[in-house]
Each structure stands twice: as C-alpha cells, then as structure tokens.
N, C-alpha and C positions, 0 to 999 in steps of 0.2 A: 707732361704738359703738351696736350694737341695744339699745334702748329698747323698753318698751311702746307700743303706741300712743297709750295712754290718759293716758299721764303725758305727752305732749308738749304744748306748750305749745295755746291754739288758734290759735292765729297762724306756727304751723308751714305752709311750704310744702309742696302736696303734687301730686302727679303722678299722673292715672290712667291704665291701660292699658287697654283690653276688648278682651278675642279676638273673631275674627269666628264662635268656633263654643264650645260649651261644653266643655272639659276634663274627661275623664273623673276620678274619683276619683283613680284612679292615678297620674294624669299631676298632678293639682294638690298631690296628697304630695309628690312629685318637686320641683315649682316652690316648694312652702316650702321645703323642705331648701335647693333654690338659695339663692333670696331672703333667707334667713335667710343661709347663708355671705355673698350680697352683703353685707349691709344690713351685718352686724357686721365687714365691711373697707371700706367705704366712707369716701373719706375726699374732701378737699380741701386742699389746695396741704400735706399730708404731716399735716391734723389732722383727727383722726376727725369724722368727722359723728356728731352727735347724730341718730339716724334712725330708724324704724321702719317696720312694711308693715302692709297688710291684705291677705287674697283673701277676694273675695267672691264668689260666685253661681257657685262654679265658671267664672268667667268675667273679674275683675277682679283687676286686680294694681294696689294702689297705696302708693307712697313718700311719707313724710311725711319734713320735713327741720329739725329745732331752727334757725332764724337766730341765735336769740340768743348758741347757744354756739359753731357756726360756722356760714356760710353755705354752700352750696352753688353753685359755679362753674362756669366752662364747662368745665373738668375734670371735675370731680367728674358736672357731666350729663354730659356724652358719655361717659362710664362707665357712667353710668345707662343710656343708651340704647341703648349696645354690649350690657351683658347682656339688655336687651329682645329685640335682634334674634338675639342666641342662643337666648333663649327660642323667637320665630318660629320658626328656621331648626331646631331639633330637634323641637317640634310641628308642624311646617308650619302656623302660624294667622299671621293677622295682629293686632299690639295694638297698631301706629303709625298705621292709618288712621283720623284724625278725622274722614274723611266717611260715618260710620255711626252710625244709631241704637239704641240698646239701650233697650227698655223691656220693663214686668212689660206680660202678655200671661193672666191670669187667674193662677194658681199658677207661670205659667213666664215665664223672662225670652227673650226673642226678639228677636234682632240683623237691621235691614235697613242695605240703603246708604241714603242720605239720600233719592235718587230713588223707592226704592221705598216708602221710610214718607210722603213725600209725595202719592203715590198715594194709599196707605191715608187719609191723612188726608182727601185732598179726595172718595173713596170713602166716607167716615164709618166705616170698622176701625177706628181710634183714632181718639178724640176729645180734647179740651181737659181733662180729667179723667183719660183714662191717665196712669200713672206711668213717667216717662221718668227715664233716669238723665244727671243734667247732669254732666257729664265740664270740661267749662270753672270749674268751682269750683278756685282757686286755695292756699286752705286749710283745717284743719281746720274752723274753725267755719264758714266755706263749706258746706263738704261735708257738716258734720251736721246744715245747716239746710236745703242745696238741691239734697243729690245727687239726693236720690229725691222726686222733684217731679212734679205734674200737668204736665202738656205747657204750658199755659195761663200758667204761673208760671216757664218758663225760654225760654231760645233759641229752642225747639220752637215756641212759639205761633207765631209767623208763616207756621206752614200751616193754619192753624186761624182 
C-alpha cells in the first residue's frame, strides 16, 4: 500500500539505489509511474507493505518500508530487487553497484567508482567538506540526518 513518504514512520526501513549516470527527465517520468505501480502491489508473505519511494537527483531511487505494520522479507526484497534490475536492463544503468561514489560536485551531482573518487581525494578534488551521499543509512531518520553529509562525517572519510 503506497504511502507518503512523509507519513511513514522514522524508523521505517529504507533502501537506496544510485544509477551510475543521470536519467533523463523522461526516463525518470517513466521510473515513477513504475515505482509507483511497484510500491502500491508490494507485498510480503500475501500482506501489503506499508511502503513508499523517493527519486531524487535524477539519479536515486529509494524504498521506504513501515515494519511496524508489516515487515519486509526475503520475498518481499527479492521483489524489490528484481524490479531494480528491470529498471537496469531497460535503461542500461547500473543501481546494484555499491562500489561507487556519488557526491554534489558544485550545483551537480557526480558518480565515480570508489577507485577513482579515491584518487580524487588523495589528489585534493574532494576534500573532507564535499557532500557525499551516504547510501549505507538504513532508515528514515538515518537518511534525513546522514544521507547528504561532508565526506569527513560518513564512510568516505577514510580517504581523507
């Protein structure tokens, strides 16, 4: 059952995806209309999930999931993560590869693999102060406290 996002709880689960390239307008129309048909049949072991999404940056696709009113399983993920790789497979992007970094980049968000913002970092391109997006935040209030974080304040620091 799609929900707002706003009304779920903060202690809702949540899942991000980032494409390795930015989605044109067009294409991210398309990936709501999806996401939305997902999000409002999603279910577990035959009971709706209480759920919702965000897209953000032309670039991010993410699932929030109520525990309280049902949990989300390994059903219910691999669901999840089958319509992900639809997504890939009709965009050709990738949104499964966790070894990349996305961060703001002045007004623009800019995706490396982890090897190459490494570089950057021990180059001084980004520094401890860039806004990195922390992708490892597990839920809502996670995420509105640490998605969009200096490098210095999440995972990232350790090239810094």
């Amino acid at each position: 059952m799609l929900v707002p996002f706003e009304d779920l709880p903060l202690e809702s689960k949540i899942w991000i995806y980032q494409s390795n390239r930015k989605f044109t307008d067009e294409e991210f129309a398309e990936i709501q209309v999806a996401t939305e048909a997902f999000i409002q049949d999603w279910s577990a072991h035959g009971t709706s999930l209480e759920a919702s999404y965000l897209l953000k940056y032309n670039r991010f696709i993410i699932f929030a999931v109520n525990p309280e009113v049902q949990a989300a399983t390994g059903c219910s993920i691999d669901k999840s993560v089958q319509f992900i790789q639809e997504l890939e497979q009709k965009y050709k992007v990738d949104l499964l590869d966790k070894m990349n970094v996305t961060f703001k980049n002045g007004k623009f968000v800019a995706h490396k693999t982890l090897i190459e913002f490494k570089k950057m970092a021990k180059d001084k391109a980004v520094t401890g102060s860039t806004i990195v997006f922390n992708n490892l935040v597990n839920s809502i209030e996670e995420f509105n406290e640490s998605w969009e974080v200096p490098a210095e304040d999440s995972w990232h620091s350790r090239f810094f």
